[in-house]
BATOR-669546 format. One line per 3 residues: number of its first residue (from 0); their letters; for each residue x, y, z of N, C-alpha, C, CB. Coordinates in pm, whole numbers, plus 32768, in hexadecimal, padded with zeros to 4 digits. Glycine has a CB too. Example, Ala and Ser with C-alpha at 12.3 -4.5 7.8 and 13.67 -1.06 7.14 Angstrom:
# BATOR-669546
0	AS	8527:7DC7:830C:84CE:7E3E:830C:8528:7EB6:830C:846B:7E41:8389 | 8505:7F1F:82C4:8557:7F96:82CA:850A:8003:8313:8580:7FC4:823C
# end
This chain:
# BATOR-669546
0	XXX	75AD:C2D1:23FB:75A3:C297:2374:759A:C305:230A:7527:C23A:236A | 7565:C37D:2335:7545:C3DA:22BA:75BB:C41F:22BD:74C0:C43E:22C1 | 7603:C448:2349:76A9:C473:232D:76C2:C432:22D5:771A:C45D:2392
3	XXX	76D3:C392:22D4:7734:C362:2274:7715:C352:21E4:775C:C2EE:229C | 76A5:C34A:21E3:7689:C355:2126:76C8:C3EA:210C:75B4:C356:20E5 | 76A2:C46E:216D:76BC:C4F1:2129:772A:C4F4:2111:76A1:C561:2162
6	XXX	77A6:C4BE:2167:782A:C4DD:216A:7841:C47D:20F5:787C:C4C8:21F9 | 7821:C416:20F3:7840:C3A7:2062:781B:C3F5:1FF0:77DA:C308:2056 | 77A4:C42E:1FE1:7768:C46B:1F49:77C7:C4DD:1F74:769E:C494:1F27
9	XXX	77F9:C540:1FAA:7822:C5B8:1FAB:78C4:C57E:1F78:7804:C60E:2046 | 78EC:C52C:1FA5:796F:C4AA:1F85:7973:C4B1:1EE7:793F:C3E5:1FC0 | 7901:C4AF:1EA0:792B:C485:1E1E:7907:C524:1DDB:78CF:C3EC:1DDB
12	XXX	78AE:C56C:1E0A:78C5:C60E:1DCE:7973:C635:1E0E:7829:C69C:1E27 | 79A2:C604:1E4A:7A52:C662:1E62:7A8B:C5EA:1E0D:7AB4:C679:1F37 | 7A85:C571:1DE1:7AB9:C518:1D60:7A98:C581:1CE9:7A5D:C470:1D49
15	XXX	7A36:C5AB:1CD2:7A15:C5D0:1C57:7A70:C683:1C4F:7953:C5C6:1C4B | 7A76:C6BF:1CEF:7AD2:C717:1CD8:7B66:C70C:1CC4:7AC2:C759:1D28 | 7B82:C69F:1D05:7C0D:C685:1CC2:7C3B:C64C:1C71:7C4E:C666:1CF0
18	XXX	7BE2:C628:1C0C:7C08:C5FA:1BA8:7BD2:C671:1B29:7BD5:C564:1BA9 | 7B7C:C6C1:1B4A:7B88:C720:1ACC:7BAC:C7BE:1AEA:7AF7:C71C:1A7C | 7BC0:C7C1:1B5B:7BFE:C868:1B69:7C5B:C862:1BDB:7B7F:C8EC:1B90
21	XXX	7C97:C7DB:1BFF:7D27:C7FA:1C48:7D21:C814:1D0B:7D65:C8A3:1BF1 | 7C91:C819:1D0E:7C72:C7F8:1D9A:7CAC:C79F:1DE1:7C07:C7DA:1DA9 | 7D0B:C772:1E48:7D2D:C6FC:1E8B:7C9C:C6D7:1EEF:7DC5:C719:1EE6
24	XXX	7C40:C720:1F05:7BD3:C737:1F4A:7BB5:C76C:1FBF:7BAB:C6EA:1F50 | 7BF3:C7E8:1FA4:7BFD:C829:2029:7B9B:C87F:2036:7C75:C86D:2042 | 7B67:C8BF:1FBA:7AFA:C908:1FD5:7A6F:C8C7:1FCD:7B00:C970:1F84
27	XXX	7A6F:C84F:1FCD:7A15:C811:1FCA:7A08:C7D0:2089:7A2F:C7AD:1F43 | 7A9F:C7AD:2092:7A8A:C761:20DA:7A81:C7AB:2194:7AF5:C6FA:20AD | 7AA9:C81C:2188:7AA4:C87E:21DA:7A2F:C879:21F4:7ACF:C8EF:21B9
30	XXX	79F0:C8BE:21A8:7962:C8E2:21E6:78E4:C870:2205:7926:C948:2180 | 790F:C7F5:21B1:78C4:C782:21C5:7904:C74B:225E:78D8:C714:213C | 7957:C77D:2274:79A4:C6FF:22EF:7928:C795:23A2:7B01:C70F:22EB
33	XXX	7948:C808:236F:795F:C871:23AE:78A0:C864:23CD:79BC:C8FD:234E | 784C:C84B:2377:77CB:C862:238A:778A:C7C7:23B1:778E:C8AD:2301 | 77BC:C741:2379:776E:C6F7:239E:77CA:C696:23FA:7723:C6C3:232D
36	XXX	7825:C698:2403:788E:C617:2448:78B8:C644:24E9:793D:C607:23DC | 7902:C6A8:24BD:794A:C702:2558:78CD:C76A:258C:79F8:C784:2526 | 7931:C74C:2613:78D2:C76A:2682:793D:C7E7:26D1:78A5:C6C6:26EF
39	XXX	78E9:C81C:2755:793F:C88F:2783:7943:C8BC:2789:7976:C8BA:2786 | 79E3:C8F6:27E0:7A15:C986:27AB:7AA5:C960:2768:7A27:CA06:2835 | 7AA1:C8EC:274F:7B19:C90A:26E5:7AE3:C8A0:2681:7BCD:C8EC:2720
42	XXX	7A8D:C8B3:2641:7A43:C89B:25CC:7AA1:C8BE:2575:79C3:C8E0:25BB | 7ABB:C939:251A:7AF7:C94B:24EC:7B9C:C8FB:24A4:7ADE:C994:2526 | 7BAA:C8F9:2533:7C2F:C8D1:2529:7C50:C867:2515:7C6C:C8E6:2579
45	XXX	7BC4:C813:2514:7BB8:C769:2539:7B99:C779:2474:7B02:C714:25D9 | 7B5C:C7DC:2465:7B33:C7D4:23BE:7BA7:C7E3:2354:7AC9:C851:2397 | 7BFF:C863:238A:7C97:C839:234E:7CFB:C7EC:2341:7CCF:C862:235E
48	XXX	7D0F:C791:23B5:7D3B:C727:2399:7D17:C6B0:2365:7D5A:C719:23DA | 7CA1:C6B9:234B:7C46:C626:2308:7C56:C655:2274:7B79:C60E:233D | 7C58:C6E4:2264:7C5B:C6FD:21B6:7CD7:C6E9:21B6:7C2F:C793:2165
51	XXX	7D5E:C701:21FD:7DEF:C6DF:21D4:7DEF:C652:21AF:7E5C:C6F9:2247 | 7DA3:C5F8:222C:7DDE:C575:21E9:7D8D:C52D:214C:7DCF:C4FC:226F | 7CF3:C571:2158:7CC0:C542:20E2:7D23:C591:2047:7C0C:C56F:20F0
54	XXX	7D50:C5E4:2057:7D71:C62B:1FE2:7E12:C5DB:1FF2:7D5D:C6EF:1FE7 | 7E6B:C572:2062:7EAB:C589:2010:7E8B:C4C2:1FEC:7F46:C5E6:203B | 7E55:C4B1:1FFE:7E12:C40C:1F92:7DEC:C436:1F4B:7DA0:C39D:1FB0
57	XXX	7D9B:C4B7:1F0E:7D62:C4C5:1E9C:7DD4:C503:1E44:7CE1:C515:1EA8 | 7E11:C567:1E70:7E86:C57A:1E1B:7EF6:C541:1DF8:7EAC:C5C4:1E31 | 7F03:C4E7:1E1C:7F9B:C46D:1E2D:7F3E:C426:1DAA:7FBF:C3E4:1EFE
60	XXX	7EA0:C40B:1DC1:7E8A:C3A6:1D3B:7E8A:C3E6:1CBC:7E00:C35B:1D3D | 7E4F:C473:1CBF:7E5E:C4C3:1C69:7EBA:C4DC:1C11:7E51:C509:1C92 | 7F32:C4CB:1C50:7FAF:C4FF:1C40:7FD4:C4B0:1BF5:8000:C514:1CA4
63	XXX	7FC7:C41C:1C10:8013:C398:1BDE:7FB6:C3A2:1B54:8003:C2EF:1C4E | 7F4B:C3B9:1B53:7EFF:C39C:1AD3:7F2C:C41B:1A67:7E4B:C399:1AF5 | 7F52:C4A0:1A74:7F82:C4FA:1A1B:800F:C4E8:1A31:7F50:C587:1A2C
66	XXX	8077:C48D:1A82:810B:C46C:1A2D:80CF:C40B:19EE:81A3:C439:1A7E | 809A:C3B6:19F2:807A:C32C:1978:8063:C365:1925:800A:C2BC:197D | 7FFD:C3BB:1918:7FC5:C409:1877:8044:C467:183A:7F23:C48F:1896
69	XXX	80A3:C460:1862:8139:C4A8:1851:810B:C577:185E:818E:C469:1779 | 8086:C568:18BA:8098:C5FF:18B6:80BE:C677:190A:8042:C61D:189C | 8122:C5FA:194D:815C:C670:19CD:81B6:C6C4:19B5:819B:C639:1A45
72	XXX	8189:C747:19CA:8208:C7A8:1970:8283:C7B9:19C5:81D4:C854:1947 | 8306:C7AC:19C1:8344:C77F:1A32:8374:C811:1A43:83B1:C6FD:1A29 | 8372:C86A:19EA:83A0:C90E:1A1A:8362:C98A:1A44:83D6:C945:19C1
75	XXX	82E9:C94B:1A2E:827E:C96D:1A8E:8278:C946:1B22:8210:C93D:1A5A | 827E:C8D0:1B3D:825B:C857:1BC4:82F3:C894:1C48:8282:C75D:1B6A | 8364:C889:1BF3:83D3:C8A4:1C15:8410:C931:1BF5:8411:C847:1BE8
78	XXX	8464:C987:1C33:8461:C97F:1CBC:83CD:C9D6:1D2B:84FA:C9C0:1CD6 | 836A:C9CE:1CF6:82FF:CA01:1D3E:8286:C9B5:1D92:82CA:CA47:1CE6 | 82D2:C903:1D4E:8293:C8DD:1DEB:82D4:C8C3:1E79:8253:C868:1DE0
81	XXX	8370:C8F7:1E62:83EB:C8E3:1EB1:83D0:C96B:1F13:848A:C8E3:1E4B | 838C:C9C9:1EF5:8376:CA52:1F52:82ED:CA34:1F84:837B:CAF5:1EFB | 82A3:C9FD:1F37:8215:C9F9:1F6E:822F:C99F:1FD7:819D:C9C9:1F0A
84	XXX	8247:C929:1FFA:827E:C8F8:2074:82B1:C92F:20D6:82C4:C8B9:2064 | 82FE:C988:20BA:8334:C9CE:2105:82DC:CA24:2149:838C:CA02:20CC | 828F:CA5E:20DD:8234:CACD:213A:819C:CA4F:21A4:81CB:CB6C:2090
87	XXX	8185:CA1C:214A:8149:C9A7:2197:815E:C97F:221E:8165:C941:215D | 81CF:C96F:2236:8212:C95F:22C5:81D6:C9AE:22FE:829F:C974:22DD | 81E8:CA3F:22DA:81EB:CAC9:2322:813A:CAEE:2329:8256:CB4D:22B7
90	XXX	810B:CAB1:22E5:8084:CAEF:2301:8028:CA5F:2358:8032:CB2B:2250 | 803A:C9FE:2352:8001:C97B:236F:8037:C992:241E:804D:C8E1:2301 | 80BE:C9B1:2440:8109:C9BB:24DB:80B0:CA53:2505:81EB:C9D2:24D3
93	XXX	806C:CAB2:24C5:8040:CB2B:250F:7FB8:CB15:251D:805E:CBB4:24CC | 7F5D:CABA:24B4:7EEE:CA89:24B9:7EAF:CA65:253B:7EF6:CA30:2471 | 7F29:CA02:257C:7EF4:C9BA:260A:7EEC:CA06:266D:7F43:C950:2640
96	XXX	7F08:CA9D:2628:7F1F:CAE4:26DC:7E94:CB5D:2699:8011:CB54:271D | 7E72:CB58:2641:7E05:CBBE:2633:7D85:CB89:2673:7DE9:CBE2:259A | 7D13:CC00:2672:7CAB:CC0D:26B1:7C3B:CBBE:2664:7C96:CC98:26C5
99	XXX	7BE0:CB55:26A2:7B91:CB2C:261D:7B51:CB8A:25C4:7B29:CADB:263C | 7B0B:CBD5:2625:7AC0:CC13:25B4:7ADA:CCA7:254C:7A4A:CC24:25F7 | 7B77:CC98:259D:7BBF:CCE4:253D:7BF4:CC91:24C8:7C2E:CD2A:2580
102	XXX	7BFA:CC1D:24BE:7C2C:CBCA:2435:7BDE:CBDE:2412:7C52:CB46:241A | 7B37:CBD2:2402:7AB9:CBB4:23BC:7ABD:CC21:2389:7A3B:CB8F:2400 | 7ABB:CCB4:23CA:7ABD:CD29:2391:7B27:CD63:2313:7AC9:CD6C:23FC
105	XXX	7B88:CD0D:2327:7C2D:CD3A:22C4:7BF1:CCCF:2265:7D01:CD0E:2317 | 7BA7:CC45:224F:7B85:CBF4:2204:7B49:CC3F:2195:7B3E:CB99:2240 | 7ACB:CC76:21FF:7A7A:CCBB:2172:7AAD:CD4A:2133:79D6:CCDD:219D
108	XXX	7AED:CD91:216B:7B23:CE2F:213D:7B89:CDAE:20C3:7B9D:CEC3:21EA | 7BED:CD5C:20C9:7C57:CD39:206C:7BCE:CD0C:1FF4:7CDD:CCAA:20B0 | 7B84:CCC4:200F:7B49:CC9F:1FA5:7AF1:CD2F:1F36:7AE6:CC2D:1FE9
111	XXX	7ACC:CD83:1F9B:7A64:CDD4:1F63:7AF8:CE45:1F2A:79CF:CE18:1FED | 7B5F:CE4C:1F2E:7BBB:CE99:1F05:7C04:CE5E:1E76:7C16:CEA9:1F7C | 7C13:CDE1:1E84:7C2D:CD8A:1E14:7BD3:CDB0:1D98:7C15:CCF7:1E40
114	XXX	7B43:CD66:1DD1:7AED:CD9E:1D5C:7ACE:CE1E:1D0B:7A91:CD8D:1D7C | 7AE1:CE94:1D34:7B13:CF07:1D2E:7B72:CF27:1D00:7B19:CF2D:1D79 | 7BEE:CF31:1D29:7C6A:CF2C:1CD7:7C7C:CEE5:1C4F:7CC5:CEF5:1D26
117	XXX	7C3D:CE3C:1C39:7C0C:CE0C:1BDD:7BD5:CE4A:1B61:7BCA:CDD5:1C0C | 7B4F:CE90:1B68:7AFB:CED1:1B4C:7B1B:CF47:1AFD:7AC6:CEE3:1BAD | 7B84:CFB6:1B69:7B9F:D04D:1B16:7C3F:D027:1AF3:7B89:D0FF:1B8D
120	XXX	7C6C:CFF4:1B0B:7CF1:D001:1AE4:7D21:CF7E:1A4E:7D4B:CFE5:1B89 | 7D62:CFD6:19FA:7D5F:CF98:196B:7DCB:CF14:1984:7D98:D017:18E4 | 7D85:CED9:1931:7DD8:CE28:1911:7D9F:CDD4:1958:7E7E:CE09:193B
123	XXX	7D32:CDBA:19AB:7D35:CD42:19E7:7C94:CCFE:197E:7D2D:CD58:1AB2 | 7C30:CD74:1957:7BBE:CD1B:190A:7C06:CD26:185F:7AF8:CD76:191D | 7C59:CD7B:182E:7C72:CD87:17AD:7CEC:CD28:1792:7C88:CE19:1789
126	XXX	7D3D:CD03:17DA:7DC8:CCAB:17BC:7E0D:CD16:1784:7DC2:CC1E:174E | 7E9F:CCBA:1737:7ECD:CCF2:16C3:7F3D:CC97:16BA:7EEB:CD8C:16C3 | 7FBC:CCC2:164D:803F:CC6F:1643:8084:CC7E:16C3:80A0:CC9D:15CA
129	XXX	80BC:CBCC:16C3:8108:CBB2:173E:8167:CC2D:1763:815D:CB2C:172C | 8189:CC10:17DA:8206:CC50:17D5:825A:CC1D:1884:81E0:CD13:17B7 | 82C1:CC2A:1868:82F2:CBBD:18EE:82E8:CBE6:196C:8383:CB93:18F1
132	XXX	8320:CBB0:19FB:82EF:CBFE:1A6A:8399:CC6B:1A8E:82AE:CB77:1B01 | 838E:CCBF:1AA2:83E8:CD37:1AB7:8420:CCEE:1B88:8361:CE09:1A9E | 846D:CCFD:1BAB:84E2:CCF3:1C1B:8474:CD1A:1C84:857F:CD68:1C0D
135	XXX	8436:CD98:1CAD:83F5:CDF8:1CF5:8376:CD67:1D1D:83C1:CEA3:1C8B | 8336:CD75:1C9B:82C2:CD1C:1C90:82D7:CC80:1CA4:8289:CD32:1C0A | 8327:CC55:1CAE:8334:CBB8:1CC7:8355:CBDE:1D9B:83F3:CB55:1C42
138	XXX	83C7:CC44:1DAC:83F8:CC4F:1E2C:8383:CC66:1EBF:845C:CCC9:1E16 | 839C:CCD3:1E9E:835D:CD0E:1ECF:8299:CD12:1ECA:83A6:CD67:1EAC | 8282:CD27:1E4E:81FD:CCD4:1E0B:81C3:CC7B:1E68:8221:CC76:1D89
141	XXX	823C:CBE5:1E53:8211:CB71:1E6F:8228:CB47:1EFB:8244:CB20:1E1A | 8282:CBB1:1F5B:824F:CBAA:1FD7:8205:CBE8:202E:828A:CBA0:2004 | 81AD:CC62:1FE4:813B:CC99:2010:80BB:CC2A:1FE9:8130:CD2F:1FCC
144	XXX	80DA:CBF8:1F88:8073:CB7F:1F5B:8058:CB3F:1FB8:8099:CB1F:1EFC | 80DC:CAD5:1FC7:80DE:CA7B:205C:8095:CAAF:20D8:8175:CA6C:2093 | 80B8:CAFC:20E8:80B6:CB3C:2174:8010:CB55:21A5:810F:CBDA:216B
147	XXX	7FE4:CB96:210D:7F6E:CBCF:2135:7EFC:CB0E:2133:7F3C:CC75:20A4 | 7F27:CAE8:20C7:7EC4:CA61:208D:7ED5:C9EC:2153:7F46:C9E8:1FAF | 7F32:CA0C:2160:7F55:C97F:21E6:7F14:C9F2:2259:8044:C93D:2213
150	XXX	7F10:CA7C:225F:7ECF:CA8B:22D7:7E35:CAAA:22CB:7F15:CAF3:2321 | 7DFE:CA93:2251:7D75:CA5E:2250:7D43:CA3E:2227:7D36:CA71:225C | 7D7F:C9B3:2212:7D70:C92C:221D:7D53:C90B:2163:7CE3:C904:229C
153	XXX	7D77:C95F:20FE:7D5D:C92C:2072:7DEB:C914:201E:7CFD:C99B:2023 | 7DDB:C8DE:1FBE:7E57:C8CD:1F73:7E81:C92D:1F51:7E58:C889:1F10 | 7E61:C999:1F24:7EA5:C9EB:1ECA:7EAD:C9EB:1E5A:7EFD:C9F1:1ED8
156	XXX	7E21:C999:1E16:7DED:C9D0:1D95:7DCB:CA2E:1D66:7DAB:C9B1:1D76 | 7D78:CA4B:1DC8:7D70:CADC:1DCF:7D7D:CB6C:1D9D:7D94:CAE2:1DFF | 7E35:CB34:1DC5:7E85:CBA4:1DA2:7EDC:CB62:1D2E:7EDE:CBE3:1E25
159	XXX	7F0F:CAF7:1D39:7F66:CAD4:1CC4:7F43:CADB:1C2A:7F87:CA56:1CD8 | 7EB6:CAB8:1C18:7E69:CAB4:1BA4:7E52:CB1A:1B8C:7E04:CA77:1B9D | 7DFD:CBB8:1BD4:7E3C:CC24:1B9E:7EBF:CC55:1B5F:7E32:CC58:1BE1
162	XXX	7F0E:CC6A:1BBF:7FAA:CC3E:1B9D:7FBC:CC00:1B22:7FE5:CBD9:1BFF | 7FCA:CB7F:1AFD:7FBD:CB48:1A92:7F70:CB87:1A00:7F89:CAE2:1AC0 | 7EE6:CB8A:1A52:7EAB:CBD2:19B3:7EE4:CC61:199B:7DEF:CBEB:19AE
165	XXX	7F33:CCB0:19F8:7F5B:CD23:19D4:7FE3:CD18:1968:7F73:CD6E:1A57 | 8014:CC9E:19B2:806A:CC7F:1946:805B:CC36:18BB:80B9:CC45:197B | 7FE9:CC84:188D:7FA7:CC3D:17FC:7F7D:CB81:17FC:8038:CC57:1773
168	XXX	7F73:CB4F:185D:7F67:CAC4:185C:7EBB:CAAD:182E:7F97:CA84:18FF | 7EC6:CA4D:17DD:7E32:CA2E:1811:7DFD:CA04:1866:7DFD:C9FB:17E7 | 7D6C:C9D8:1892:7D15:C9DF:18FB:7D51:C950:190A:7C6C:CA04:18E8
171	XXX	7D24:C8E5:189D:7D46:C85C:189E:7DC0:C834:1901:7D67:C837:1811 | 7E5E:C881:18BE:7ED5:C870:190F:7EDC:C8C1:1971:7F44:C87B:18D0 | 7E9B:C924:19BD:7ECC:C978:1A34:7E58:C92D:1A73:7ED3:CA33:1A31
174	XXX	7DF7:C8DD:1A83:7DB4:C886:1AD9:7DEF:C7F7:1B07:7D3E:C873:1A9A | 7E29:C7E7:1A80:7E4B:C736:1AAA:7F0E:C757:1B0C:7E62:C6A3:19BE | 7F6F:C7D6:1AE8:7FD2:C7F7:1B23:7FB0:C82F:1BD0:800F:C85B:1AC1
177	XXX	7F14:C816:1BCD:7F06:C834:1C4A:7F07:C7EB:1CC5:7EB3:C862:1C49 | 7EEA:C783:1CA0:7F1C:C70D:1CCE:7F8C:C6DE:1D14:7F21:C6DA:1C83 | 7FE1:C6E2:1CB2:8064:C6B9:1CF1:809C:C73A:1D3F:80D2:C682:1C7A
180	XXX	8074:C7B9:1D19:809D:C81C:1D92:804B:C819:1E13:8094:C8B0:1D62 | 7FDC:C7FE:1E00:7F68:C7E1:1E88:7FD8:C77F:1ED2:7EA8:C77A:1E59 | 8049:C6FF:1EA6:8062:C6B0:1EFE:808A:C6EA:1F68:80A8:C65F:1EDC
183	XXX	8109:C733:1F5B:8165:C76D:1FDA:8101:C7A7:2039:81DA:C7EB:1FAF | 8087:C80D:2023:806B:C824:2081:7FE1:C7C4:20D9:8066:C8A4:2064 | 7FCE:C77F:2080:7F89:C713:20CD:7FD4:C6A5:2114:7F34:C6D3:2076
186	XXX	805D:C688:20F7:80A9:C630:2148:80DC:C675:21B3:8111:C5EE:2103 | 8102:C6FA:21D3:8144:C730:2212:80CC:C75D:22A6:818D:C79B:21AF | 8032:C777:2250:7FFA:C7B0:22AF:7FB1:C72E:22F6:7FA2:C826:227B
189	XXX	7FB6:C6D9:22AB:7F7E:C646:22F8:7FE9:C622:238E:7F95:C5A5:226A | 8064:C648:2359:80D3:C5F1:23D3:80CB:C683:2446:81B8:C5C2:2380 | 80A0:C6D3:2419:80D5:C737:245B:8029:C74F:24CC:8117:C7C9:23D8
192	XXX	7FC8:C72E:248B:7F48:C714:24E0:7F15:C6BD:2519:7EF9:C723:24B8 | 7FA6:C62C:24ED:7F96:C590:2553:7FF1:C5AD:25C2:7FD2:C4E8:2501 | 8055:C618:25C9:80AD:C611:260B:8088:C662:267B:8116:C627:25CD
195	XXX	801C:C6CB:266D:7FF2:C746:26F2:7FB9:C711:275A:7F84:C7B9:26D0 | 7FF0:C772:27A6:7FD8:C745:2837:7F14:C72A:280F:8013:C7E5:28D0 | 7EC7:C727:28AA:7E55:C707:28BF:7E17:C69E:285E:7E18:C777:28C5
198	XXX	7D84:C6F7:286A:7D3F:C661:2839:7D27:C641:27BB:7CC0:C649:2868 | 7D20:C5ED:275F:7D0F:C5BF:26FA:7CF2:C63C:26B5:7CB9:C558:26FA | 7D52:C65B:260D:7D1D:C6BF:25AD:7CF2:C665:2552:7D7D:C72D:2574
201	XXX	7CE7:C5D0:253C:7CA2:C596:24E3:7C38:C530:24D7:7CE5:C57A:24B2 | 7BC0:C557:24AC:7B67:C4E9:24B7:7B7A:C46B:2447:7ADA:C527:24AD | 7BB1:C3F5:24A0:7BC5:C3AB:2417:7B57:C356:23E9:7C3B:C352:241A
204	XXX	7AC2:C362:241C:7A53:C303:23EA:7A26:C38D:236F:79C0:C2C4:2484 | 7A3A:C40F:2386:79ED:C467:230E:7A76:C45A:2283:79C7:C53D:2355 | 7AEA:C43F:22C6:7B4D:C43D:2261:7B5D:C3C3:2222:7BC4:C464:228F
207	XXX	7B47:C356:221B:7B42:C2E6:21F2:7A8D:C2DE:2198:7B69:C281:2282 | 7A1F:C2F0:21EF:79D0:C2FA:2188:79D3:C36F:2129:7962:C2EF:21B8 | 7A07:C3CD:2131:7A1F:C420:2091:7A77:C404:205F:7A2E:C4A9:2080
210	XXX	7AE5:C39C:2063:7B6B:C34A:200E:7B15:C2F8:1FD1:7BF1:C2ED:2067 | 7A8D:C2B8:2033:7A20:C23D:1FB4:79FF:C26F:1F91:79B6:C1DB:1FB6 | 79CA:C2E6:1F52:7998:C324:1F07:79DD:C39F:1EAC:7940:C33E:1F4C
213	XXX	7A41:C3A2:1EA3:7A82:C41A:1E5F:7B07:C3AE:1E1B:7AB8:C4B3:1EE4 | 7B2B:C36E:1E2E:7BAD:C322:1DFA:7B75:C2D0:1D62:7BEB:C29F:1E85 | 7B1A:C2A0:1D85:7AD4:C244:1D1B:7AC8:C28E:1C80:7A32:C220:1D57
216	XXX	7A75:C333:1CC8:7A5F:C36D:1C91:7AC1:C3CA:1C35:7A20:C387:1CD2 | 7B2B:C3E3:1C82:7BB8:C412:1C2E:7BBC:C3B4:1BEC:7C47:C42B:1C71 | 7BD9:C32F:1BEE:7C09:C2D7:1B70:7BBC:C2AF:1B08:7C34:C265:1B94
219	XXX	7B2E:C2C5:1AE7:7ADC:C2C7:1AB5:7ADA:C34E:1A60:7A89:C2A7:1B08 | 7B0C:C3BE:1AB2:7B13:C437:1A42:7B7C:C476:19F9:7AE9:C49B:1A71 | 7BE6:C43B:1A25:7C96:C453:1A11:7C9C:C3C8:199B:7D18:C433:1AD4
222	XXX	7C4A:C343:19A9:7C50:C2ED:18F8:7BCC:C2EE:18C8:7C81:C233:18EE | 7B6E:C356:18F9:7B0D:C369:1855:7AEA:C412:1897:7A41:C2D1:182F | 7B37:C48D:188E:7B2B:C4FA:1896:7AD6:C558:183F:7B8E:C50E:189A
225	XXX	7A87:C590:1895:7A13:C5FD:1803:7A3E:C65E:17DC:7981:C646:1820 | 7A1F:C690:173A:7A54:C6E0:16D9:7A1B:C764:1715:7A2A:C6B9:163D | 7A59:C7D1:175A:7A29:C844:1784:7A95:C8B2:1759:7A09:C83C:181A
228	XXX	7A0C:C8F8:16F5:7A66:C959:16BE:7ABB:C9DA:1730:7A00:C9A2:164E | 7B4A:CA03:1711:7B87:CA4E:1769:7B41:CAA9:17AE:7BDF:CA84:1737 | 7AF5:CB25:1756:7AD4:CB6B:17CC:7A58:CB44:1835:7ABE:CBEA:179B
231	XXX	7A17:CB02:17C6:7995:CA9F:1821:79E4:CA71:18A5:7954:C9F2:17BD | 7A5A:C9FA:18AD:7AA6:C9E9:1906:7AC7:CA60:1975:7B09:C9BE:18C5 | 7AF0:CACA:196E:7B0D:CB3F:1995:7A9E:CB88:1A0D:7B18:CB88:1913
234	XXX	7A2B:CB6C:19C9:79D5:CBB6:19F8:798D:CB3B:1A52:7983:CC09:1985 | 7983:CAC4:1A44:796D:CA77:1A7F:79CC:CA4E:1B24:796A:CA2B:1A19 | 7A37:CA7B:1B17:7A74:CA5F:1B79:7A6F:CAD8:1BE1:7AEF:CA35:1B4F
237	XXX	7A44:CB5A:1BB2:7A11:CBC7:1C06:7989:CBB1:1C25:7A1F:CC48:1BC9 | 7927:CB6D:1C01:78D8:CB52:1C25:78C8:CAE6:1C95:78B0:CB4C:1BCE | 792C:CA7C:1C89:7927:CA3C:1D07:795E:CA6B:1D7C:7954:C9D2:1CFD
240	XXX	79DF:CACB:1D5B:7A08:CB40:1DC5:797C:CB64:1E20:7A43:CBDB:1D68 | 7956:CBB8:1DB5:78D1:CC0B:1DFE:785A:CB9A:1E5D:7869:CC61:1D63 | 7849:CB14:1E22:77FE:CAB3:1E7C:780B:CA94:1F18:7815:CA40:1E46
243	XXX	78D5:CA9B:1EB4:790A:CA4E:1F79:7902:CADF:1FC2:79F4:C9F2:1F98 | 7912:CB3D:1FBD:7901:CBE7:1FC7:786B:CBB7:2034:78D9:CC5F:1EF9 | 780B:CBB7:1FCB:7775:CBB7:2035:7764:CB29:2069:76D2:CBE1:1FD9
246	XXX	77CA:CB00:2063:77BE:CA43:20CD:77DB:CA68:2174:7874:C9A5:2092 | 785C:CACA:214F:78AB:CAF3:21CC:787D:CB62:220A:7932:CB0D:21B3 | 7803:CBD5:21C3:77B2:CC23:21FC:7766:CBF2:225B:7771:CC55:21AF
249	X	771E:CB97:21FA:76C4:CB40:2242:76A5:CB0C:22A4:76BC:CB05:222A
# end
């Protein structure tokens, strides 16, 4: 009984991440699936595929609610969620053959490197004027994106929303465009972790109670959304970095 309230209340904190900084809920849902749900020695692995399938219901609703608000930028979205799939494939198919507790270990070095890179390197807390995505950066970019987000187990907000804010976007639009790029690699790494050999990579009683609790909650914050000033936004979303960081220490 207390599993299921945590995974339900932890359900509506990854709603509240994907609806204001572009989380499909992978870093939420990783380490919640990884510490209280899965069991093992392939814990892990049972935790990446439960965040593929929750992130991609949460991002499919996401998605639909920023084309209604007409703010899907389509030259942004395109062609860089067409490579991120691609790399998706490629990292979600090498996933199933790694070591558990070598994923857990590559989990936290990607996160604690993110935040960092974040941090010293200019454009991601200051913004600036747009500017579009360059050939290199949609290609190649967006199938190191894929690749890396599907083999453990997160969307690739991550990286895209950096990305994005480097390209002068604001916090507002490089969170909600995260979304619809989180899809490919959450559809790709879901079929590709129903389809592996052995035993079950998905728990579907922890993935269904964080859909009751995180879905509600996206639609509740995507039609009455809070006024957060940009860099406030900015610094807030490295801060939840750094949380899921000591979730997965933990």
């Amino acid at each position: 009984m207390l599993t299921a309230i945590s995974l339900f209340g932890l359900g509506i904190l990854a709603g509240v991440t994907t609806a204001l900084f572009g989380f499909g809920g992978g870093f939420v849902t990783v380490p919640v699936v990884y510490a209280v749900a899965a069991h093992g020695p392939a814990a892990m692995h049972v935790a990446v595929g439960t965040s593929a399938v929750v992130m991609l219901v949460n991002s499919l609703g996401a998605t639909v609610t920023v084309a209604r608000a007409g703010r899907l930028r389509r030259e942004y979205v395109w062609p860089l969620g067409g490579f991120i799939a691609l790399g998706a494939a490629l990292g979600a198919l090498a996933a199933t053959s790694v070591a558990d507790g070598l994923l857990h270990a590559l989990f936290a070095a990607y996160l604690a490197l993110t935040i960092v890179d974040s941090l010293l390197r200019r454009g991601f807390l200051t913004g600036g004027p747009p500017r579009p995505l360059g050939r290199l950066a949609a290609s190649a970019g967006g199938t190191g994106i894929g690749a890396v987000a599907a083999f453990l187990g997160v969307g690739g907000s991550v990286l895209t929303v950096p990305l994005l804010r480097r390209r002068g976007l604001p916090m507002r639009d490089a969170t909600a465009l995260a979304n619809p790029l989180s899809l490919p690699v959450a559809a790709v790494a879901t079929v590709v972790y129903l389809a592996a050999p052995g035993p079950a990579a998905i728990d579907p009683l922890a993935a269904g109670l964080l859909l009751a609790g995180s879905l509600p909650t996206v639609a509740i914050l995507r039609r009455w959304p809070p006024a957060i000033p940009d860099r406030a936004h900015a610094f807030a979303y490295l801060a939840l970095l750094g949380a899921a960081l000591a979730a997965v220490l933990w």
